[in-house]
C-alpha positions as CSV (number, residue, x, y, z in Angstrom):
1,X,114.9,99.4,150.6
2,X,113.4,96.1,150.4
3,X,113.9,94.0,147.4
4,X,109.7,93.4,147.3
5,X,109.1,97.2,147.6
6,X,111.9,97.8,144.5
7,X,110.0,95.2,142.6
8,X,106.7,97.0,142.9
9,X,107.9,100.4,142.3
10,X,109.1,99.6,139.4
11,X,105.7,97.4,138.1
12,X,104.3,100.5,138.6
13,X,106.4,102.4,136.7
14,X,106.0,100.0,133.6
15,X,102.5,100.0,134.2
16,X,102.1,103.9,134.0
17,X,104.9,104.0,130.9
18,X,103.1,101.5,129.0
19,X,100.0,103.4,129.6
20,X,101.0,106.8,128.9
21,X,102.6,105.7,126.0
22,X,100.1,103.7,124.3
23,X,96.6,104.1,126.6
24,X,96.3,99.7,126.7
25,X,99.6,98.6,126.8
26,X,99.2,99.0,130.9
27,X,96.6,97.0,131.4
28,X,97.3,94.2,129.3
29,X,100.7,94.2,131.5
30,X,98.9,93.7,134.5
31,X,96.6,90.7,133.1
32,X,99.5,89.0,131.8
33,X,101.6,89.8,135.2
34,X,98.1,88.1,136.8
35,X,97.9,85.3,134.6
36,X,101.6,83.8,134.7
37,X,102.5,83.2,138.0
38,X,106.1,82.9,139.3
39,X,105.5,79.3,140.2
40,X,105.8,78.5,136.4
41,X,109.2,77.7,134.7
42,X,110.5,80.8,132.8
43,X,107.9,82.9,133.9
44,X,109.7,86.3,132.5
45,X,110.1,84.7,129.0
46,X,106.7,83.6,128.8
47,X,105.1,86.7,130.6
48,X,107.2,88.9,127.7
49,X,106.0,86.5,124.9
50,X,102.6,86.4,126.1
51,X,102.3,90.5,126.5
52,X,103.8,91.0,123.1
53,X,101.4,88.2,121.5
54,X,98.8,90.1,124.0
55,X,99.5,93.7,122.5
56,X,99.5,93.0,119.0
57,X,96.3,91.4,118.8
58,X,94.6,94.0,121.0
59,X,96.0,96.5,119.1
60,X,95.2,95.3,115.4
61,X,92.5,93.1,116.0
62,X,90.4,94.7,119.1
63,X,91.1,97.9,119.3
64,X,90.2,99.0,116.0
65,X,86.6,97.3,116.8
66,X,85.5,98.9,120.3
67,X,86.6,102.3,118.9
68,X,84.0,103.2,117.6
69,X,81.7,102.6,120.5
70,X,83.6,105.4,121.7
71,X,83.2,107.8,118.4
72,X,86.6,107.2,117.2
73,X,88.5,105.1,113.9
74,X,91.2,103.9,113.6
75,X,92.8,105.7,110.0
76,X,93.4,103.3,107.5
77,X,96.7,103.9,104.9
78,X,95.8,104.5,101.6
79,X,98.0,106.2,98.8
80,X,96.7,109.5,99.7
81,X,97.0,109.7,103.1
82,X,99.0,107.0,105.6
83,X,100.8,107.4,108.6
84,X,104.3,108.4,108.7
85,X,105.8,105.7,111.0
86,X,104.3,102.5,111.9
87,X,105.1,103.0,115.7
88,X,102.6,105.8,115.0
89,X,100.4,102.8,114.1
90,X,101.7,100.2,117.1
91,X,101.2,102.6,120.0
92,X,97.5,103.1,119.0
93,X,97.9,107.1,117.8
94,X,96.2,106.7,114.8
95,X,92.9,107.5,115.8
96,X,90.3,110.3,115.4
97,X,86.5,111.2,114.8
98,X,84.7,109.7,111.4
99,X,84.7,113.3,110.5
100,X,88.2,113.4,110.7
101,X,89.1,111.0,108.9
102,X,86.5,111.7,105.7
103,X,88.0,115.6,106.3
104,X,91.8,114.0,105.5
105,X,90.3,112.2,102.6
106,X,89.2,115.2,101.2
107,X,92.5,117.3,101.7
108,X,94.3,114.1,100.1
109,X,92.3,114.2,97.2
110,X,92.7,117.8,96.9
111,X,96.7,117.4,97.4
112,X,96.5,114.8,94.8
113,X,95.0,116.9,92.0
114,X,97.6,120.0,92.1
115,X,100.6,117.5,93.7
116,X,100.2,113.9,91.6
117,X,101.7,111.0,93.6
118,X,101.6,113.3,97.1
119,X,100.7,111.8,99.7
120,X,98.8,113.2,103.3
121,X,101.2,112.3,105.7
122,X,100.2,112.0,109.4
123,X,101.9,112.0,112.5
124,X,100.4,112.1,116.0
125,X,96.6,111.8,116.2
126,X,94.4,110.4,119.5
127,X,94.3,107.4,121.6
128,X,91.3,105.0,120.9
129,X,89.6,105.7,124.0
130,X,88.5,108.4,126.4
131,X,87.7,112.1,125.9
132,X,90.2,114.0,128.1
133,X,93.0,111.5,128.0
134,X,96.0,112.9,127.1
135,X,98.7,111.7,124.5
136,X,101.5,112.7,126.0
137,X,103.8,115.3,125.1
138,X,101.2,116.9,123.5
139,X,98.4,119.3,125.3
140,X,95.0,119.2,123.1
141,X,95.2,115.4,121.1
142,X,92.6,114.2,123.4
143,X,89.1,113.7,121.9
144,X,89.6,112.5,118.3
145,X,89.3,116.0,116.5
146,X,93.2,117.1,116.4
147,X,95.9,115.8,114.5
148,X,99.5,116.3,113.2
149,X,100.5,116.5,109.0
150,X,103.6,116.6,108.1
151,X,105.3,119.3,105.6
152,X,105.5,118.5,101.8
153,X,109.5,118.5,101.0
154,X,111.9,118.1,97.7
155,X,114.8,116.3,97.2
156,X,117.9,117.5,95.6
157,X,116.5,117.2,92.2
158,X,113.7,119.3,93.0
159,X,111.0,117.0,93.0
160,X,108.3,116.6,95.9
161,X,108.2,113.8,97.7
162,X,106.7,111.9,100.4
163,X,110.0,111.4,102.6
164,X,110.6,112.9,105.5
165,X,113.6,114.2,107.6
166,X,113.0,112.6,110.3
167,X,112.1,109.4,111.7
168,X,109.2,110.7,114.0
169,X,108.4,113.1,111.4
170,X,109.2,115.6,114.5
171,X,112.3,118.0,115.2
172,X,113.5,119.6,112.0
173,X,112.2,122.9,112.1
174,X,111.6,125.2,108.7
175,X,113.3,128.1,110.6
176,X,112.8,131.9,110.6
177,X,114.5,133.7,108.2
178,X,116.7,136.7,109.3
179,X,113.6,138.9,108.0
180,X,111.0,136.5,109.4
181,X,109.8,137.1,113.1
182,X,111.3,134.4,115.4
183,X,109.0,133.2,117.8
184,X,110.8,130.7,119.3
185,X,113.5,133.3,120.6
186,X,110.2,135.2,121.8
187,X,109.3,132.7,123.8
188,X,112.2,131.1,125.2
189,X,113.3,134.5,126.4
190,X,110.5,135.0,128.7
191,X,111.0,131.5,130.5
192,X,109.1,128.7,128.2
193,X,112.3,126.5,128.1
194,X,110.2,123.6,125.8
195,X,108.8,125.3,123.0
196,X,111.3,123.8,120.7
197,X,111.8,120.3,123.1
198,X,110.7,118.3,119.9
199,X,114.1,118.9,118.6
200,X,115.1,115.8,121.1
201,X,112.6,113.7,120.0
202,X,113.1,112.8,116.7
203,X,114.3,109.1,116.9
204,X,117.0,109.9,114.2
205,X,117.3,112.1,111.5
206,X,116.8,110.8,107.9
207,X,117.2,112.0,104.2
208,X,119.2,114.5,105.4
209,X,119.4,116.4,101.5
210,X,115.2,116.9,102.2
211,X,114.1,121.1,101.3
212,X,111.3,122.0,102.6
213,X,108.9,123.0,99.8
214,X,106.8,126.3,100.0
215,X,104.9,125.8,96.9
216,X,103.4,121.9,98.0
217,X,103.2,123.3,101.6
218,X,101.4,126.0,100.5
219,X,99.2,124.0,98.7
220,X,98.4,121.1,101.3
221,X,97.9,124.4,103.6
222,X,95.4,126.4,101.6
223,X,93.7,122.7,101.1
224,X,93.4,122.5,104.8
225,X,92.2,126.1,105.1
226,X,89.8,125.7,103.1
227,X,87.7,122.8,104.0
228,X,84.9,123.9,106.0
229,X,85.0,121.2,108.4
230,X,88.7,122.7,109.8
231,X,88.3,124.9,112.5
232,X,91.6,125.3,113.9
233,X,95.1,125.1,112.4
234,X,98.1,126.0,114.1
235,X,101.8,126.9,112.2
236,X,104.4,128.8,113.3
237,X,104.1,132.6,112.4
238,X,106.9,133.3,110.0
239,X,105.7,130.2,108.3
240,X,102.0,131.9,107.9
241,X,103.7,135.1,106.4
242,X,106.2,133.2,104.6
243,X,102.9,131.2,103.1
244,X,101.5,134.0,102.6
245,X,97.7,132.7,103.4
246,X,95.7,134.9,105.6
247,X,93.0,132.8,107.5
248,X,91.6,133.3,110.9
249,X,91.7,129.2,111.2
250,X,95.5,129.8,111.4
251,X,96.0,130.8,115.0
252,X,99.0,131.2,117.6
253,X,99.2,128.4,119.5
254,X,100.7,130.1,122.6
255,X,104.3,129.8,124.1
256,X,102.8,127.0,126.5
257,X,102.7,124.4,123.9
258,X,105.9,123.6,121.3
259,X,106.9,124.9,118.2
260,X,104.9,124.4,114.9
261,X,107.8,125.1,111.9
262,X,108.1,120.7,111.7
263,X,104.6,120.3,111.3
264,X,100.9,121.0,110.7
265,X,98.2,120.7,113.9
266,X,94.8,120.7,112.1
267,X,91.3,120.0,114.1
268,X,88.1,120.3,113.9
């Protein structure tokens, strides 16, 4: 294969990466790719600098502005509710409806009253721009009205707290007990091999003496359930018996999707 035919397959491949992974980061390769032509000295050097320089101010300065032309905000970090990870932040999936975000603010102030000092915690949420464009791996976080929260856990002493085991703040699943129905058996046994997928994706695990804590679960949960704007939530089933809190927000998510025992998916 021709060493010009290599070189463009694999533009393209960085172009669709950069894009799936963060919705701009594709086409600011290609203007920078434009702009600095090979003719220049260290043309890779400065096409790297210049994307980097590029992305960051798109992403922190921009972005956050033409959003809303497009009925999305960008959530801003508070003490009561803030994103998990900054990549969370730097990839642009931080973004959601106004309604949303005045929705989390209301759960976070409801968290802080029967938890002091808890945090909302946040993980995936939507791409600035485009209803219908998908944040990969997930299958509905495409029109600024879904998001993920994280579990409330203890440490070893007990107390609540606003770490988390992992470093995505995905893969470490509150699993069934041997009473508890197991749906992830279920539905791996009748063929939907990546319902618990998200076990490979947690960049790390962290804080590894981290309990999961029914009581502040249960109350960042019945908080969520009970807001009116909330018309969805998805958990893992043992986890809603386990909870004990009987809602018909709280639905199945289906064996098509992945597992929901690491996490929260709320939405409007």
């Amino acid at each position: 294969m021709p060493i010009k035919l290599i070189k463009l397959f694999l533009k393209i491949f960085i172009f669709c990466l950069l894009t799936i992974v963060t919705q701009i980061g594709g086409i600011i390769y290609i203007l920078v790719e434009i702009s600095i032509k090979k003719k220049q000295s260290k043309y890779r050097l400065k096409r790297l600098g210049i994307f980097i320089i590029a992305y960051l101010i798109a992403t922190f300065l921009i972005v956050p502005n033409i959003a809303p032309i497009f009925g999305r905000e960008k959530i801003k970090d508070s003490s009561e509710l803030k994103a998990h990870n900054f990549l969370t932040k730097l990839m642009n999936r931080d973004y959601v409806k106004p309604q949303l975000i005045t929705t989390l603010k209301d759960i976070a102030n409801s968290i802080q009253k029967s938890n002091p000092g808890i945090a909302v915690v946040y993980l995936d949420a939507n791409f600035p721009f485009i209803d219908g464009f998908p944040l990969i791996p997930h299958h509905s976080h495409n029109d600024g009205k879904k998001i993920d929260i994280s579990f409330i856990y203890k440490d070893q002493n007990h107390k609540i707290t606003n770490k988390k085991p992992t470093i995505s703040g995905y893969g470490v699943f509150e699993n069934p007990l041997k009473t508890e129905y197991h749906q992830t058996k279920k539905c791996k046994q009748v063929g939907y091999w990546q319902y618990d997928i998200t076990k490979y994706v947690t960049f790390g695990t962290i804080n590894n003496d981290l309990k999961f804590s029914r009581k502040a679960t249960r109350d960042l949960l019945l908080s969520i359930v009970s807001h009116k704007q909330i018309r969805k939530i998805f958990i893992e089933p043992h986890l809603k018996s386990r909870l004990k809190i009987q809602s018909n927000k709280i639905r199945f998510h289906g064996c098509r999707a992945v597992r929901h025992d690491d996490h929260i998916h709320i939405q409007l």
